[in-house]
C-alpha positions, 0 to 999 in steps of 0.5 A: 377294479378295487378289491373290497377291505378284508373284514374279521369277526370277533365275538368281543369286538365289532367288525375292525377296518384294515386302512386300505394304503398304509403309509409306507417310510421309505429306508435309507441303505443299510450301511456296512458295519464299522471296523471293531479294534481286535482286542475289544470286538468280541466285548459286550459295549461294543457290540451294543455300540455296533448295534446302535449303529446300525439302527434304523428308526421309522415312522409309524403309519398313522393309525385311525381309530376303531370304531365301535370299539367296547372301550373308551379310548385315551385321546392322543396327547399332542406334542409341540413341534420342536423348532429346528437345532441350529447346529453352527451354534449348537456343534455339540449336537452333531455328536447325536448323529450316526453320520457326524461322528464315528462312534466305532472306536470309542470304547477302544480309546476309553479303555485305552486312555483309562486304565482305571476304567479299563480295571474297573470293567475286566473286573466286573466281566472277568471275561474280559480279562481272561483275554487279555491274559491270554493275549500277554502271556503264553500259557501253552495251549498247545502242551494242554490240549496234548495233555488232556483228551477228549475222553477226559473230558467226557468223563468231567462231564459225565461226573458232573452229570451224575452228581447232579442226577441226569442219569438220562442224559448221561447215559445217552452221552455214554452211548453217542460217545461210546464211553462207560463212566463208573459213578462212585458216588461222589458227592460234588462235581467235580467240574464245580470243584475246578470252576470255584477254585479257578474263579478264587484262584485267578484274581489274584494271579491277574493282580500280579501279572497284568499290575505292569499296564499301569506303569507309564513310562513318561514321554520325551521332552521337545525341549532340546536343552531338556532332551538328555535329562528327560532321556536319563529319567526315562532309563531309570523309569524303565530300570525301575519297571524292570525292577518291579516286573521282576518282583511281581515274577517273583511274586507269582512264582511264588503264589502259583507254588502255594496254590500247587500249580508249581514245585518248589525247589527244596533247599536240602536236597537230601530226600532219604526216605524216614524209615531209611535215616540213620541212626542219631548222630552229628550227621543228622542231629544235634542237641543243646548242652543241658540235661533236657537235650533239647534239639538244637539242628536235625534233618526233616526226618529226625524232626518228624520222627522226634515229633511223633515218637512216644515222647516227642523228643525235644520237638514241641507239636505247636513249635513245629507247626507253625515255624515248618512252612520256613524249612519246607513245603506242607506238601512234603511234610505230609508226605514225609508224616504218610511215610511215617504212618507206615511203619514196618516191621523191625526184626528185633521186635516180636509181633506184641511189641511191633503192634504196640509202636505201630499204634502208637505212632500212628495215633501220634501221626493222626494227632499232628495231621489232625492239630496242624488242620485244626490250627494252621487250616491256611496251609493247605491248598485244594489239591492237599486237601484231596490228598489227606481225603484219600488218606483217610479213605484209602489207607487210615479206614483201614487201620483205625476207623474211629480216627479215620471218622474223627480227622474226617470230620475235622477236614469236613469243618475247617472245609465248611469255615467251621471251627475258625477264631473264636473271639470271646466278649462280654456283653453285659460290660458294654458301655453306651457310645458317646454320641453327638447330636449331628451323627447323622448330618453329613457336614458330621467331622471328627472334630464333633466326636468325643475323643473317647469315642474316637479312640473307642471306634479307632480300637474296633478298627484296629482290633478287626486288622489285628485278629485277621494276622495268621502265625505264617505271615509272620515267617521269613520275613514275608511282609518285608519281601516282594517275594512273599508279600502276598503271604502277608497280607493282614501284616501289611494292611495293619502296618498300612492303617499304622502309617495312615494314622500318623499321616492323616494326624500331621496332616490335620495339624497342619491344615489349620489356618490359625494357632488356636485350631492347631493347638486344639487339633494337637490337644484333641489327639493327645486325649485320643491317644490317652484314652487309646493307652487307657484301652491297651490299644498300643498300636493306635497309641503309638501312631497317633504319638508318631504323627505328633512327633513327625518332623512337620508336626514337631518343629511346629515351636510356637504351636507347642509352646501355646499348649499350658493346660497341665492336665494335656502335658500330663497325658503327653508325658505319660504317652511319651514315657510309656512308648518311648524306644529307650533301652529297646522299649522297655517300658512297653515290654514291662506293661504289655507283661502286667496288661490283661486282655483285650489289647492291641499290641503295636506290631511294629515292635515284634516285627523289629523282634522277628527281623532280629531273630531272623537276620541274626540266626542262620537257617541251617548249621550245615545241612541241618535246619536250625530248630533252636533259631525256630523256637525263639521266632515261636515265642516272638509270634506267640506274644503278638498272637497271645491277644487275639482270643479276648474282643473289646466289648464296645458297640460300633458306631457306623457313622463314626467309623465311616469317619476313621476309614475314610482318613484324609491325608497329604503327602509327607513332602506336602506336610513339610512344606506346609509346615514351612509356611506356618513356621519358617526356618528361623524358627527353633527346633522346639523341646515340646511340652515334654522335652521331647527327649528320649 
């Protein structure tokens, strides 16, 4: 006997019918899941591919429409029946197929054979890349754990529970744990502290140390005759690799010191507490001839004590700061300017006399800290920072509380990105941009920009590179030594936009199929590089002028013999005289003198001064580091520096700007042989509108 069909009542609805046998699709086994590669199996992809996978799909049972419904109901839209896929003729299709094709190991072998892809994804989930650091490297796990405890790390956590005001939750932990946290009201977890430093910290370090995967050594050739040739290339490949791994180690080492996670080893090994220097003598100092006796060599503790001495002796504060990363680590010369805050006191003073130095010192101590945070903020990494908060807390509260409050504030500011370089315009002076008609097409070229306009918008670009340049990364020669180079970024990114401006001018010239075109490229650019003269843009100036003078664009005779406007090698002959390297640029050096700001001068110039300067001057006159050689590196800085106060008041154009970031460029082994092609050998070197003499 049947059972009857279970009914239920609902005030908003009539009595609803169950169907009695619903129709039931029977499902295939489960199949086991699929071997996931080591490295990526714990990876967000594959565990959606491992899930697709093992999806099921059934069919619903037919449901029959309620009766009595209060509602109308939709009517069902039927689909027509797709017709059967023929897949002898469609193979592609059986890639859709969980049985045809094992899809386990795909995001594997993406990873694998793409590095760019690869990069791209450690990236965004850094997660990802977190692990495969630790599977290259041996970070020492084991020393860690050894070093930290699991009391410390309740304390983390109950700090960080603290701050955030769960003092329930705190106190729980604090009973479960059997630990007592004294809260001392500090004012950011310190939990976040580490989580933000290591977040801005790592990438960097990821940079340096995983940049080795992307270097492929080429793979040996089957040809017999060509097997001792392919072998050779492949040693010197992995010679080069060698090379490069070893720079990068450099290079981190080197990061990893700045950041404080290492010590750097100090060249003078000398570490005579300040108080406890001799006497001056030639031991320890030494003095350039002339009645200004003016230092020409001391230890770290005679500069430090002629820095903050009554005087200053010889050691100007702004020389000092920004030349000292070059001779020692800022780490050591706050130690060596906390040891001169001390000062003790000395039997031949009575008690008037001795209160007097000691404030005096002490003041001129808080004036350089307080300076050296103000102006060169870059020097201190977090773990310094904390050190001249203690200072400040522990020890010049005591001492002076109103310039205790004032250095605290300055820290609080330059913590805060307040008080950074202020760049000065003048609004009411801003011209109207030239612009064209088809600014907003997307066929929009340069060729459709007034040259003015070019250079004004090439002026904005360059302008933004040169204020980012900081006095450090120009030290020791940063930009020139792998070692350091990650101290100079700014440096490099302008001697990069440099190059790639010359590049990308040859290589618009030599693009052109026909002379007329490239004559009018040529003469374009010369009006670019006038109006960038006209601006003090020097830098642009002289890399447009590099470009119209490299050899592919230069040998270029009939091209140049075409150009007969008067007006065009007027402008080249000015730009040629003015940037010319006769008598090492001194018509540059005479303008840049008499020019008034904005300008940009070119820096690569200054950075032939600085190599001079450095390579021509030892860094120690026996133990003694070398100040008379630190004061001429300041004046080079200076004058690259001098310009970066006043901005250009011109108005960006987005779409022009676009145009001029997005530079597109051949190789130079392209660009000569393009050259080839549109003027053979038979052809004269050309003299150019100008001679093209120097």
């Amino acid at each position: 006997m049947t059972s009857p069909q279970k009914k239920f009542t609902n005030p908003n609805l009539s009595t609803i019918s169950r169907p009695k046998n619903p129709q039931i699709v029977q499902l295939p086994p489960k199949l086991p899941p699929k071997p996931q590669p080591e490295l990526f199996r714990n990876s967000r992809s594959n565990i959606h591919f491992q899930h697709f996978n093992q999806k099921q799909f059934r069919k619903r049972p037919e449901q029959k429409s309620f009766k009595n419904f209060n509602k109308p109901i939709r009517k069902e839209i039927v689909m027509p029946e797709k017709p059967p896929v023929d897949y002898e003729k469609n193979p592609h299709l059986l890639l859709n197929n969980d049985e045809q094709e094992d899809r386990s190991f795909w995001f594997a072998k993406l990873m694998e054979n793409n590095p760019e892809i690869r990069n791209l994804h450690e990236r965004v989930y850094p997660i990802e890349r977190a692990f495969t650091f630790t599977k290259t490297y041996d970070l020492g796990f084991n020393d860690l754990f050894e070093k930290i405890t699991d009391d410390d790390i309740y304390q983390i956590i109950l700090q960080h529970l603290s701050c955030l005001g769960f003092r329930k939750t705190k106190e729980t932990l604090e009973k479960e744990a059997n630990i007592k946290f004294e809260d001392k009201h500090f004012k950011e977890s310190y939990l976040l502290s580490i989580l933000r430093k290591s977040v801005k910290e790592i990438d960097k370090v990821f940079d340096i140390a995983l940049e080795e995967r992307e270097v492929a050594i080429p793979r040996t050739s089957n040809v017999e005759s060509d097997l001792q040739n392919e072998q050779e290339n492949q040693r010197k490949e992995k010679t080069k690799i060698i090379d490069e791994n070893a720079d990068r180690s450099q290079e981190l080492i080197q990061y990893l010191v700045d950041l404080g996670y290492e010590d750097e080893e100090e060249d003078i090994e000398d570490d005579i507490p300040i108080w406890k220097e001799p006497p001056n003598s030639d031991q320890n100092i030494l003095f350039m001839e002339g009645p200004k006796k003016e230092i020409k060599a001391a230890t770290l503790n005679k500069l430090v004590e002629k820095l903050t001495s009554e005087q200053s002796d010889g050691v100007k504060t702004d020389t000092f700061l920004m030349t000292f990363p070059s001779f020692t680590t800022p780490k050591r010369l706050f130690y060596k300017l906390v040891q001169r805050f001390h000062v003790p006191r000395a039997k031949s003073l009575n008690e008037e006399e001795y209160l007097q130095m000691k404030k005096t010192i002490q003041l001129k101590v808080v004036n350089v800290i307080t300076k050296w945070v103000e102006k060169y903020f870059s020097n201190f990494n977090s773990q310094l920072v904390q050190e001249i908060k203690d200072f400040i807390d522990e020890t010049l509260e005591n001492e002076d509380r109103k310039l205790a409050e004032k250095l605290r504030a300055v820290i609080t500011k330059k913590i805060g990105g307040i008080g950074s370089k202020k760049i000065v315009y003048e609004p009411p002076n801003i011209p109207d941009p030239i612009v064209p008609k088809n600014i907003f097409s997307p066929t929009l070229s340069i060729f459709d920009v007034d040259e003015e306009e070019i250079a004004r918008q090439m002026t904005l670009i360059d302008f933004q590179l040169y204020t980012k340049i900081e006095p450090t990364e120009l030290l020791n020669q940063s930009w020139n030594k792998s070692k350091y180079k990650h101290k100079a970024p700014n440096v490099l990114a302008f001697i990069q936009r440099f190059n790639d401006v010359s590049l990308w001018v040859a290589t618009s010239v030599v693009r052109q199929d026909s002379l007329k075109s490239r004559m009018g490229v040529i003469v374009k650019f010369i009006k670019i590089a006038y109006h960038c003269k006209t601006l003090h843009n020097f830098n642009t100036t002289m890399g447009i002028y590099a470009g119209l003078n490299s050899t592919p664009i230069y040998r270029l005779k009939t091209t140049w013999e075409s150009i007969k406007e008067r007006r065009i090698v007027d402008m080249y002959l000015e730009i040629e005289e003015e940037m010319s390297a006769k008598s090492s640029y001194k018509n540059y050096r005479d303008s840049l003198k008499k020019v008034n700001p904005p300008c940009i001068p070119y820096l690569g110039i200054h950075l032939t001064d600085l190599t001079f300067i450095e390579e021509g001057n030892p860094d120690y006159i026996g133990k003694l580091i070398h100040f008379a050689k630190k004061k001429l590196i300041y004046e080079a800085i200076v004058e690259i520096q001098q310009y970066q106060q006043k901005g250009y008041d011109l108005q960006p154009v987005y779409q022009i700007q676009q145009l001029l970031l997005n530079l597109k460029m051949i190789s130079e082994q392209e660009l000569y042989a393009k050259s080839l092609e549109i003027e053979p050998r038979n052809f004269v070197i050309p003299s150019g509108p100008s001679q093209h003499n120097d």
